[in-house]
N, C-alpha and C positions, 0 to 999 in steps of 0.2 A: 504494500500500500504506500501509495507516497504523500507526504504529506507537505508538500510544496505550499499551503495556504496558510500553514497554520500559524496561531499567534500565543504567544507566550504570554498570560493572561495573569494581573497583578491584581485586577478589579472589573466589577462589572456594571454598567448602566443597564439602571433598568428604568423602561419605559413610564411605566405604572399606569396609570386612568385613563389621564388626560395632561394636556396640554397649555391647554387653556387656564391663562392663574386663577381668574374669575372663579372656574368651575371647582378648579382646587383647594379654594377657601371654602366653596358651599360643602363638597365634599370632606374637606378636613372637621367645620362644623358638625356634620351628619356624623361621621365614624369615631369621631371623637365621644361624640354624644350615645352611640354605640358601643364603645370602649367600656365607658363610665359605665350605664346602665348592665353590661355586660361581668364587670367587676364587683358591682355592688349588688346584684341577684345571686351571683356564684358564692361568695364569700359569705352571703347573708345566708345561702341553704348551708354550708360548710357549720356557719354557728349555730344555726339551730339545731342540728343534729347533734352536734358537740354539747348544746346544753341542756337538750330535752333527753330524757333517759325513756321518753317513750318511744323516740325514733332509734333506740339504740336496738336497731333489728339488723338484718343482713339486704335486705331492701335499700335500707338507707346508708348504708355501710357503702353499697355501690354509688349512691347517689353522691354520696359525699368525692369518693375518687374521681366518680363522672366530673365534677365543678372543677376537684383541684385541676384535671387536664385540659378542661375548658378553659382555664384560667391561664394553662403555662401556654395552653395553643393560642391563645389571642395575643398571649407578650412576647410568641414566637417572629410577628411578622407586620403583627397592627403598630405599633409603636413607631416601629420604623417607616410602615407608611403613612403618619400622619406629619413623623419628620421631612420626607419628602415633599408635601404637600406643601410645606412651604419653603422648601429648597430648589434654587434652578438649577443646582445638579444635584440628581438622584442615582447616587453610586453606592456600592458595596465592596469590599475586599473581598476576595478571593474566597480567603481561609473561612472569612463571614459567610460568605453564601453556602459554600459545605456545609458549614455548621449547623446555619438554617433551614438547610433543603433536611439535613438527616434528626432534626430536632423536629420541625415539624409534621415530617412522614415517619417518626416513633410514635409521633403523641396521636397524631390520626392513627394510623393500626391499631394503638393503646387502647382508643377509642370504641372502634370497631371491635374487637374483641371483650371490651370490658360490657358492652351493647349484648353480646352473648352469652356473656356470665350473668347477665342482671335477667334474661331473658328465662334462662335454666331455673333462675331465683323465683321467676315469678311460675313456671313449670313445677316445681318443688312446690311453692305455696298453695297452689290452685288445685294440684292432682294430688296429693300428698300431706294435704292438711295438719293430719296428727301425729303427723314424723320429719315436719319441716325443721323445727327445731334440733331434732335428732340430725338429721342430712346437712342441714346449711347451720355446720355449728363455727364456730369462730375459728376453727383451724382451718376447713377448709375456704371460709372467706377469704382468710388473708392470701392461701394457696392462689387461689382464682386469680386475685386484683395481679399477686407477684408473675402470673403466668402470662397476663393479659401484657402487664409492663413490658417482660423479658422479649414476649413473641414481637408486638410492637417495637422494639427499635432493636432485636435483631436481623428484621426484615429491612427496617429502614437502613441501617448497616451495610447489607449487602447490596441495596437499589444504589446508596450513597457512592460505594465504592468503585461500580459499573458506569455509573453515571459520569464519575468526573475521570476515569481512567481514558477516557475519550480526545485525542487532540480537539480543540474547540480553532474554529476560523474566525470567529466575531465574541464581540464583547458586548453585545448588547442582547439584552435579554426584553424579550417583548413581555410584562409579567409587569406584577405590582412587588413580588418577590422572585425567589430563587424553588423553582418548581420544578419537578422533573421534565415532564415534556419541552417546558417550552427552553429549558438546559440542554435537551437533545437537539435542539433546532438552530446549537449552534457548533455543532460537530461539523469533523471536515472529512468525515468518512461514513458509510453505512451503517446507519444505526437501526438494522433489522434484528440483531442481536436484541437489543437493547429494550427493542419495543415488545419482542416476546417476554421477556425479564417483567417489564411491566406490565404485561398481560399474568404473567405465571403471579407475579406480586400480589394484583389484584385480584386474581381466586384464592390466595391462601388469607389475604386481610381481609376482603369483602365477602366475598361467598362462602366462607368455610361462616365465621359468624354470621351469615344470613341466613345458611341451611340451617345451626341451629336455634335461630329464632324461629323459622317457619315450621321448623318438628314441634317446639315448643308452643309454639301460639296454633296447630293442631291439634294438639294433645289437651291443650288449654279448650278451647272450644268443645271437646268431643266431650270434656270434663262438664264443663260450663252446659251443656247442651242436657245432661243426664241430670242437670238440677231441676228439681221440679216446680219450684217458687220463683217467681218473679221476681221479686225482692232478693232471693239469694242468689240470681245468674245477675239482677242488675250489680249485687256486694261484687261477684268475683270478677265479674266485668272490668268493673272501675278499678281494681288493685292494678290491672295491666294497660287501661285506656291510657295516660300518662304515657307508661315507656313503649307502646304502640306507636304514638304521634312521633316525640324522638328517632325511635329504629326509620319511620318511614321518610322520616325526612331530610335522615342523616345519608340512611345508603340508598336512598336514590338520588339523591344530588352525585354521589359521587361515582356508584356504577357509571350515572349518565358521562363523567367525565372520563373515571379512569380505566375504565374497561373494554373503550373504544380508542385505544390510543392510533389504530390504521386508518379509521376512518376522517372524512372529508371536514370535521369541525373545525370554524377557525380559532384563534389564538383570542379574539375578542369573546368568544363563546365559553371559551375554556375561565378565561381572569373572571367571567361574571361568576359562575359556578364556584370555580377557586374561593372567588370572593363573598358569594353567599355560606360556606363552608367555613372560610374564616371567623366573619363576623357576624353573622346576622344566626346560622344556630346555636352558637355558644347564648346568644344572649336567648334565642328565645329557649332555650333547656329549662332553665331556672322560673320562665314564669308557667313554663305546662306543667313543670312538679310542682310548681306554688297554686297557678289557680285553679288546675283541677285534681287536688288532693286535700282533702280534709284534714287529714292529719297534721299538716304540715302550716296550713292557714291556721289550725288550732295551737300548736308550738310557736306558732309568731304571734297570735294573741296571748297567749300566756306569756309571752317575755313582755312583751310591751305592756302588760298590766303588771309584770314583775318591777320594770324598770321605771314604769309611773308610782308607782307604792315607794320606790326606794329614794326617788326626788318629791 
């Protein structure tokens, strides 16, 4: 292979949004305000679990891990681009964009896989009632969250590695960050390897935890289905409506992106997705677990009548 094009690459510009300062500042406004809201949902379910002992279940044990990675995923990449937004050069270092492409594609697998653990959780709760406690005891929670971590950024690890082992011809990265695709886009050689890698990536991160959300929310149903009360299929219902919304919102945004890496999508099609995945589900996580879970609105009025009583 020769590699007559290639550039020896110290940093990268990346494109990001737009262009337009105007739009930049509306923009920086908007994600900013997305940022905040995003940070203060996450960290608010984080303490209510930590200080209600009625949330101290295996339910919320997930719940709690799901916030913390929401939280590290949005200061993986938002930060940086809202310093952009009002910078007229939007550059990264090298070593930086490694860092961040294999930081952010841990915490998403982490994600994805921990969406499966919580999914088994509520499989456990639903078909399993009077032996949930026995099954999803505190060993193997922490088991689960530590499996979900490991698999998540040893995946990302190996995408990391394939990815920048590639001579690159251009420095410019069409992206709001440091993504895998659109890092492929600036190889100066055939990157058919590369896209099978991210094909193979994306059935062990997306579809292995999707197959077993879909066995589990069958099994949930067939359960749900043999109740005879209205009242007790609308209870078992509502334990899993919550992390239903989440799982569907989570991986189909990103099948739609990363499961089609040969086909015709453009790179403006990809940052929107990218970017709804970013910011827009972390933030909305915390109010599907907040406003349609009872539990959890009842823990936030009991603190705030704790905290009024105390001043």
């Amino acid at each position: 292979m020769a590699y007559n094009n290639q550039t020896w690459v110290n940093e990268f510009i990346l494109l990001g949004l737009s262009n337009d300062w105007k739009t930049q500042i509306y923009l920086f406004v908007l994600f900013l305000s997305t940022y905040l809201v995003t940070m203060l949902g996450n960290f608010l379910i984080i303490h209510l679990i930590r200080l209600d002992s009625r949330l101290h279940t295996p339910m919320y044990f997930f719940l709690s891990i799901l916030s913390i990675v929401d939280i590290c995923y949005m200061n993986s990449s938002v930060p940086q681009m809202l310093i952009h937004f009002l910078s007229s050069r939007k550059s990264i270092p090298f070593h930086s964009c490694v860092f961040q492409l294999y930081i952010s594609l841990g915490l998403g697998g982490t994600e994805f896989f921990l969406l499966g653990a919580m999914a088994y959780d509520r499989y456990v709760a639903v078909c399993y009632p009077l032996h949930y406690t026995v099954i999803m005891n505190g060993g193997l929670c922490m088991a689960l969250a530590a499996a979900c971590w490991a698999a998540g950024f040893l995946n990302s690890l190996m995408e990391t590695i394939i990815t920048f082992r590639l001579p690159l011809c251009q420095d410019v990265i069409n992206h709001f960050a440091c993504e895998t695709l659109a890092v492929l886009r600036l190889a100066c050689v055939d990157i058919s390897f590369n896209k099978i890698m991210v094909t193979f990536s994306g059935f062990v991160v997306i579809m292995l935890p999707c197959s077993l959300v879909l066995f589990s929310y069958a099994q949930i149903v067939k359960a749900i289905l043999r109740i005879r009360s209205t009242q007790g299929r609308r209870k078992a219902f509502g334990t899993c409506a919550s992390h239903l919304t989440v799982v569907s919102l989570c991986f189909g945004a990103t099948i739609f992106t990363y499961m089609r890496p040969q086909a015709t999508s453009s790179a403006e099609h990809e940052k929107m997705i990218a970017l709804f995945y970013t910011t827009v589900a972390p933030m909305l996580n915390p109010i599907i677990y907040s406003l349609r879970n009872k539990e959890v609105m009842g823990a936030l009025r009991r603190t705030l009548e704790r905290f009024s009583e105390e001043t």
